[in-house]
C-alpha positions as a LaTeX table, in Angstrom:
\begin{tabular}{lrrr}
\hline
Residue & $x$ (\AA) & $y$ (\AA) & $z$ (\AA) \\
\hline
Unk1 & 98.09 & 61.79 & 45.16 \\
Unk2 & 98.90 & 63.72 & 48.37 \\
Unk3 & 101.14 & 67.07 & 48.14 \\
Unk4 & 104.29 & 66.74 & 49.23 \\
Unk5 & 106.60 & 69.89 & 51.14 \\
Unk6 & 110.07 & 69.16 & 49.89 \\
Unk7 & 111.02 & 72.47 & 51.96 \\
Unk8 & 113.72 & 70.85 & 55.08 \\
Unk9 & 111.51 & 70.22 & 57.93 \\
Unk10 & 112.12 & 72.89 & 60.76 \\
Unk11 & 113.77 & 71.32 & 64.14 \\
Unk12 & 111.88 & 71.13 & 66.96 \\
Unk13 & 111.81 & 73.74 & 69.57 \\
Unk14 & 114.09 & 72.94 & 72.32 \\
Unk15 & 114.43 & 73.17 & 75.91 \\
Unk16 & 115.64 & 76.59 & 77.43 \\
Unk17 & 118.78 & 75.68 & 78.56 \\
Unk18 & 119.70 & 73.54 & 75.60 \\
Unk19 & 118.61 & 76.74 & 73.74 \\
Unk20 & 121.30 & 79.16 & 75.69 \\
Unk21 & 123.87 & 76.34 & 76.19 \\
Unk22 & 124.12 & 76.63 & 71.70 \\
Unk23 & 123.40 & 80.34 & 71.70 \\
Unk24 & 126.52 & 80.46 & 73.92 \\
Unk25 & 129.10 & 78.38 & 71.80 \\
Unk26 & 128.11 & 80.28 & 68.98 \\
Unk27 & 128.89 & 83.88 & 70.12 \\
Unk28 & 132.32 & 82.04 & 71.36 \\
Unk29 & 133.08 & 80.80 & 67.83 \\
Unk30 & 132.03 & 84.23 & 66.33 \\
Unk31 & 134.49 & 86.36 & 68.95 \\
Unk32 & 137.66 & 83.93 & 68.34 \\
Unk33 & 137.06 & 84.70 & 64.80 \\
Unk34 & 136.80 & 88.22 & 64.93 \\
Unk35 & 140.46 & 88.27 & 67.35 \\
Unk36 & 142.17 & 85.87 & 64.56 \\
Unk37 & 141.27 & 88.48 & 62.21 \\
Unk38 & 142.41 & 91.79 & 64.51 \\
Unk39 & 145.84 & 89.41 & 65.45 \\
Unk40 & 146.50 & 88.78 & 61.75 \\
Unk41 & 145.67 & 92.36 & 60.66 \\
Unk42 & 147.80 & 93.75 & 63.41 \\
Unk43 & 151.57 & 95.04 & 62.87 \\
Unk44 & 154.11 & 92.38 & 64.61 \\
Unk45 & 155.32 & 94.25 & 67.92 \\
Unk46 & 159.04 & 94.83 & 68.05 \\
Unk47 & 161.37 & 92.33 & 69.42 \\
Unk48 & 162.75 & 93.83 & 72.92 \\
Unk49 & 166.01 & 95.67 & 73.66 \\
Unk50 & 169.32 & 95.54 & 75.82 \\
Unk51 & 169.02 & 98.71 & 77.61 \\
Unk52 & 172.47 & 99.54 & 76.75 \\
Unk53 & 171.15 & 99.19 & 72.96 \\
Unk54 & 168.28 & 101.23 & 73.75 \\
Unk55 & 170.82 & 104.17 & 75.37 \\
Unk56 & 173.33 & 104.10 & 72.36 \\
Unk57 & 170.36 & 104.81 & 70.03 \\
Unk58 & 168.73 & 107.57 & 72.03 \\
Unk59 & 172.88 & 109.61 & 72.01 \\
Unk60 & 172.59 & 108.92 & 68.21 \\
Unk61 & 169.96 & 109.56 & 67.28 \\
Unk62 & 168.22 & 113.11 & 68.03 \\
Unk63 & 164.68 & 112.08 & 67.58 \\
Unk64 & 164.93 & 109.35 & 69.87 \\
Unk65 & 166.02 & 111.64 & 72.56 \\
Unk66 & 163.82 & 111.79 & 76.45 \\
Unk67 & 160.85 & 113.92 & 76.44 \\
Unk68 & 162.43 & 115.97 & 79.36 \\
Unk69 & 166.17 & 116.78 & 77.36 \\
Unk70 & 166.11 & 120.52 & 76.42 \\
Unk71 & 166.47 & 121.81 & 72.43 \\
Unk72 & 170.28 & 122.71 & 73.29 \\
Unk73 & 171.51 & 118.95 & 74.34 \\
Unk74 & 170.02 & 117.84 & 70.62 \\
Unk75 & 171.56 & 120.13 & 68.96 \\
Unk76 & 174.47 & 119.34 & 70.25 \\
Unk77 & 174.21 & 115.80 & 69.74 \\
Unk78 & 173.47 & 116.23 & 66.07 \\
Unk79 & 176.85 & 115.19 & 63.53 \\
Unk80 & 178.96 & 117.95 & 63.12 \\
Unk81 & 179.92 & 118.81 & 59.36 \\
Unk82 & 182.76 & 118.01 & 57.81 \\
Unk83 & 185.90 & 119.98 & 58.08 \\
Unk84 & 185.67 & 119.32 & 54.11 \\
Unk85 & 182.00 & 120.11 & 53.53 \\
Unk86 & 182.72 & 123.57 & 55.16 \\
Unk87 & 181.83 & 126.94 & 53.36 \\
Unk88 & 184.34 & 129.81 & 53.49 \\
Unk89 & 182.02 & 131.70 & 55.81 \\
Unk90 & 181.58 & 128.45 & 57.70 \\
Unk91 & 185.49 & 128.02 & 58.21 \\
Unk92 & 185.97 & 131.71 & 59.22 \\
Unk93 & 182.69 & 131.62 & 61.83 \\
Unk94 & 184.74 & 129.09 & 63.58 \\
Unk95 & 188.04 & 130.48 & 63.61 \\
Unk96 & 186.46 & 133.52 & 64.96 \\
Unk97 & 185.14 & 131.92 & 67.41 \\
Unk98 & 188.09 & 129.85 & 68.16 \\
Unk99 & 190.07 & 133.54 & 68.55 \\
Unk100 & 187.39 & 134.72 & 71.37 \\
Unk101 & 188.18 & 131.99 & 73.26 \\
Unk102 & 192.08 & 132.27 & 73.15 \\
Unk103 & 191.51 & 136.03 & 73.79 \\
Unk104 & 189.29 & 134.83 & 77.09 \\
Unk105 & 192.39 & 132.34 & 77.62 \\
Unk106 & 195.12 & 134.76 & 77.41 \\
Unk107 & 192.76 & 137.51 & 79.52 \\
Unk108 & 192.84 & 134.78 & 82.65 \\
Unk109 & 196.97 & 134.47 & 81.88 \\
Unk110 & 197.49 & 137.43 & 82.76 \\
Unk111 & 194.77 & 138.39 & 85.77 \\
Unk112 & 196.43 & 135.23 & 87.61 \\
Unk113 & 200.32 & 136.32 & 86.29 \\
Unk114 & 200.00 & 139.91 & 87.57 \\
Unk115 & 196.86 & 140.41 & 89.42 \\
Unk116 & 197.01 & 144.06 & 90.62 \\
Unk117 & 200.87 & 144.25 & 90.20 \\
Unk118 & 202.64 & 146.01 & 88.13 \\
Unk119 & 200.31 & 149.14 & 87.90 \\
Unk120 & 197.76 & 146.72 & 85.85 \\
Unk121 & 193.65 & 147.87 & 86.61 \\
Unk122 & 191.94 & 145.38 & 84.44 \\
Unk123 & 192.05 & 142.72 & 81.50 \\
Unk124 & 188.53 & 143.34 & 79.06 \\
Unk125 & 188.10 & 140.48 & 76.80 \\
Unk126 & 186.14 & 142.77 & 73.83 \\
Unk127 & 185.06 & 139.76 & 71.37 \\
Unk128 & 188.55 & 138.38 & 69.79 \\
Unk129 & 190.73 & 141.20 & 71.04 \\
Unk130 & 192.08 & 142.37 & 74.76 \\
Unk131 & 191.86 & 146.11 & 76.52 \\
Unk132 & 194.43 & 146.32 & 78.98 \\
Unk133 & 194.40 & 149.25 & 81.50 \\
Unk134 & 197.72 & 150.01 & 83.28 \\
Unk135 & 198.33 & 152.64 & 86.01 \\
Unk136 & 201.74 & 153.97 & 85.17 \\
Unk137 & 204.10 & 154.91 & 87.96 \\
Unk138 & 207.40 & 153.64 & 86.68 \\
Unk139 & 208.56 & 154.56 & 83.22 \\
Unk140 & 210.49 & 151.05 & 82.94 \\
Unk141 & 207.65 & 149.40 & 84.39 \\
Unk142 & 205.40 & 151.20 & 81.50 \\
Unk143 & 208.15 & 150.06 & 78.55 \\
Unk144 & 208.04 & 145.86 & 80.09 \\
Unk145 & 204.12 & 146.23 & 79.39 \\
Unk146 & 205.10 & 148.09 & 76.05 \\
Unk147 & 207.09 & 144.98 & 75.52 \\
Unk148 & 205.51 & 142.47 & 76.35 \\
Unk149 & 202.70 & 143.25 & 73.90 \\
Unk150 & 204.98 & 144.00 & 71.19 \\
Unk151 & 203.59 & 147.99 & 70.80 \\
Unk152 & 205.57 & 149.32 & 68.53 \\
Unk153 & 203.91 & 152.95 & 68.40 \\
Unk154 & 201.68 & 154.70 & 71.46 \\
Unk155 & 200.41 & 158.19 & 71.65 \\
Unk156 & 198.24 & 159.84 & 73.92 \\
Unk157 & 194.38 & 158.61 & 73.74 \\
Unk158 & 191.21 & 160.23 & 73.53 \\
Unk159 & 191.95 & 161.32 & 77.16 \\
Unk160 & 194.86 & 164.13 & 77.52 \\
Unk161 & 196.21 & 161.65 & 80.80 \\
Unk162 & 196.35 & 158.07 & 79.19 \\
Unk163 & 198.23 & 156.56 & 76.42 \\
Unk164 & 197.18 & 154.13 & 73.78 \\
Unk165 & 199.21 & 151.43 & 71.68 \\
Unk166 & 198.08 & 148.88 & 69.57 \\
Unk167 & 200.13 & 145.44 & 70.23 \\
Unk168 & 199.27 & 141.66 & 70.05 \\
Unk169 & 200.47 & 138.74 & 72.21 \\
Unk170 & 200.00 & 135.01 & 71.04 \\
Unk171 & 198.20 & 135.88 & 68.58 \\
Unk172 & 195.71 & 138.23 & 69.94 \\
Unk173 & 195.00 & 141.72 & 69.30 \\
Unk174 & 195.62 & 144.19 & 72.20 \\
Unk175 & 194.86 & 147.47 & 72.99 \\
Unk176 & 197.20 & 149.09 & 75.76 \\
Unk177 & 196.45 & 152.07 & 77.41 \\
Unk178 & 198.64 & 153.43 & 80.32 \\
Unk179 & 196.92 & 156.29 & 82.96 \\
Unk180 & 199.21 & 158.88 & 83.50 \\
Unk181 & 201.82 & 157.92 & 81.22 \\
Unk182 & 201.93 & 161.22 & 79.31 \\
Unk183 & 202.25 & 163.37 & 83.11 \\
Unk184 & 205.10 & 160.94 & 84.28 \\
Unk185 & 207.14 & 161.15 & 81.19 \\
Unk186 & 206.54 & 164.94 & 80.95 \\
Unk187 & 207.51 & 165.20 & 84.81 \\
Unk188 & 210.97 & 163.09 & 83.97 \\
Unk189 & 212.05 & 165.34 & 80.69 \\
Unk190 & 211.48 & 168.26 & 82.98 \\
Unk191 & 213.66 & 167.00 & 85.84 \\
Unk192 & 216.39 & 165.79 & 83.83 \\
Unk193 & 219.43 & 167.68 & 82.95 \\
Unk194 & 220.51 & 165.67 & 79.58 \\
Unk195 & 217.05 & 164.24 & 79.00 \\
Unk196 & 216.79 & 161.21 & 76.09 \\
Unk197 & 213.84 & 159.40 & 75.52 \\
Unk198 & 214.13 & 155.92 & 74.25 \\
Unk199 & 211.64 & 153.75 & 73.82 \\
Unk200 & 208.65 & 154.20 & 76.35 \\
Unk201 & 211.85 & 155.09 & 78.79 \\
Unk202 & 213.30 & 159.03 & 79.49 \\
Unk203 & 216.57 & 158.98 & 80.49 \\
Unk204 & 218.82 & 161.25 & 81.77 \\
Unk205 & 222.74 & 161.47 & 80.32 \\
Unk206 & 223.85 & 163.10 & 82.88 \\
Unk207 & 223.92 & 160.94 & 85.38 \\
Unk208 & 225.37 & 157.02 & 85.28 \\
Unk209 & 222.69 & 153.72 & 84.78 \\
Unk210 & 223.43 & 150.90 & 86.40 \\
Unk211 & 222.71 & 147.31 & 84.43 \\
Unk212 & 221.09 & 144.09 & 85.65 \\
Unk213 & 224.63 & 142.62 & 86.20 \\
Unk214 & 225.37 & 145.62 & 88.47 \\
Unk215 & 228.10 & 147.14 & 86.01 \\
Unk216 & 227.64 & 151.07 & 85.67 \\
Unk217 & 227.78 & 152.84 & 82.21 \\
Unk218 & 227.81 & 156.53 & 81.64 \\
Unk219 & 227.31 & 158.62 & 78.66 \\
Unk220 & 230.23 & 159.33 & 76.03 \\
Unk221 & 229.09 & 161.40 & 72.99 \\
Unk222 & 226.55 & 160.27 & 70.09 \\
Unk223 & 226.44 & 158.34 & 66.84 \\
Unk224 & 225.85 & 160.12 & 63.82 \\
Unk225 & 222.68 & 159.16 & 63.79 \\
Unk226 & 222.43 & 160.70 & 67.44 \\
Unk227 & 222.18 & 157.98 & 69.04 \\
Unk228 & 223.72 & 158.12 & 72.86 \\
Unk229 & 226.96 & 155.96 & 73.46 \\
Unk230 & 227.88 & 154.48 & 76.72 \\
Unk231 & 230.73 & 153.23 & 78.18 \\
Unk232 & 231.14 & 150.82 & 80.92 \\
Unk233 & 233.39 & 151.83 & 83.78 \\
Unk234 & 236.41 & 150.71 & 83.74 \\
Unk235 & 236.40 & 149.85 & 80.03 \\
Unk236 & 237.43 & 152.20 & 77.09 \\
Unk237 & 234.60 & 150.00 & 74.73 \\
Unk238 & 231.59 & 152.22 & 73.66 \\
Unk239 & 228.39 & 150.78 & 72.94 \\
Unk240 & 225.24 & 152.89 & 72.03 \\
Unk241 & 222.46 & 152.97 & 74.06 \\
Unk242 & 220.20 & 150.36 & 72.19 \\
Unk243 & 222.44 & 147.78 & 72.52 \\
Unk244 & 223.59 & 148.22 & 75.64 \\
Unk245 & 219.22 & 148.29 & 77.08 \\
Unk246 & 218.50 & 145.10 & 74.58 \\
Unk247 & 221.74 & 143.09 & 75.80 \\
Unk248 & 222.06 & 144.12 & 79.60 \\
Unk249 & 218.95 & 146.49 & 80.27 \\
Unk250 & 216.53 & 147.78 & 82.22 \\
Unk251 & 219.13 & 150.39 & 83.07 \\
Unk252 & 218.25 & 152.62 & 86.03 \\
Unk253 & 219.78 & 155.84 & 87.12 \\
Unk254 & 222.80 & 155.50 & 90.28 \\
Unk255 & 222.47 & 159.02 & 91.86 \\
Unk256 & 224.87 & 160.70 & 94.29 \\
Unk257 & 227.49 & 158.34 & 92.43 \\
Unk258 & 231.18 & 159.14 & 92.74 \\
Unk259 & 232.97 & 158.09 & 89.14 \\
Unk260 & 236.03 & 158.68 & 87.11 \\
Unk261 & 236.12 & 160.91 & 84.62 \\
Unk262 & 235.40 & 159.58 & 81.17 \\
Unk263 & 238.07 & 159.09 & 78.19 \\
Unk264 & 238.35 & 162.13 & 76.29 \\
Unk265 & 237.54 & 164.14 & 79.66 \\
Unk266 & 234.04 & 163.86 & 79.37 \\
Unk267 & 232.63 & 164.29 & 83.10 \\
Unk268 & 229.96 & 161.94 & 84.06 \\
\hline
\end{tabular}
């Protein structure tokens, strides 16, 4: 009995291009394999925005923001916190900060309201408070700005030609000083006969003030408290000298007047 090979027979050899034609289609199968896998594998790309999409996300959202957008812009686009979420040193950071920029407000009032009239120099915003520098040449002029920042009290500064008075106005702290305020009002007690100093004003009783209505008033004894009275001309009524300056004031001097004499005989 012959031996048999039950091994599969090997194919013939073939041709050389039948041979490369196979070796081909079999690389081709194993790459589209290989790329089914990779596809499959592979995270799903994104579906495509509306650029008007793509914009709102980038304003909301800091860490989408352009490469070329400095630090400063994101932080400002980042939520604020909530007035109720606030800590107590959180809520009085920003009403400091909101009192610097009134003070800054109220400094540009009143460059643009007076510029370089009324004797003023300069406006200095110091954090949430104002330093105002006045050149005084007009006692009245002196007791508007004394006003107008409600100073109740002034003395002379650190300087023995400049007063300073602590005032506010809307709000704002303000620090007043007037050059050659103490000189003027030392110059006006000396020249005066019946010298009185109310106020930031130094007047002198001996001669008659006119008001802003034009009536004239002249001195007529004191209150008990020694207080000045006036009288207006032509009327027997005496008023002290407070209430005639808050009612019909500023009252300035008439010199080289010719008047009546007073009630009682009191010369002007």
């Amino acid at each position: 009995m012959a031996w048999t090979d039950l091994r599969r027979p090997e194919p013939p050899l073939q041709s050389g291009r039948r041979a490369r034609s196979h070796a081909a289609a079999a690389h081709r199968r194993v790459d589209g394999a290989s790329r089914t896998y990779q596809a499959r594998d592979a995270p799903s790309p994104s579906p495509p925005r509306h650029p008007s999409v793509e914009q709102a996300m980038t304003q909301a959202s800091p860490e989408r923001a352009p490469d070329n957008e400095p630090p400063e812009m994101i932080y400002m686009r980042r939520p604020k916190p909530s007035p109720q979420n606030l800590t107590e040193l959180e809520e009085q950071a920003i009403a400091w900060d909101a009192t610097c920029g009134r003070a800054r407000t109220l400094a540009a009032q009143i460059e643009a309201l007076y510029g370089e009239t009324h004797g003023l120099q300069g406006v200095r915003v110091d954090q949430d408070r104002l330093i105002v520098s006045v050149h005084v040449t007009d006692l009245h002029v002196w007791a508007e700005w004394v006003e107008y920042f409600s100073v109740t009290d002034y003395r002379s500064g650190a300087l023995p030609h400049t007063y300073g008075g602590s005032g506010h106005r809307d709000g704002i702290s303000v620090w007043l000083l007037g050059y050659d305020g103490p000189q003027l009002e030392q110059r006006a007690m000396e020249v005066a006969q019946r010298p009185h100093r109310h106020g930031a004003v130094v007047y002198d009783l001996a001669l008659p003030h006119r008001d802003i209505n034009g009536n004239v008033w002249v001195a007529c004894g004191k209150t008990a408290e020694g207080m000045p009275l006036l009288s207006q001309v032509g009327r027997p009524e005496r008023c002290s000298l407070a209430h005639v300056i808050d009612f019909v004031g500023p009252l300035l001097a008439v010199r080289d007047a010719v008047l009546p004499a007073l009630p009682g005989g009191e010369a002007a």
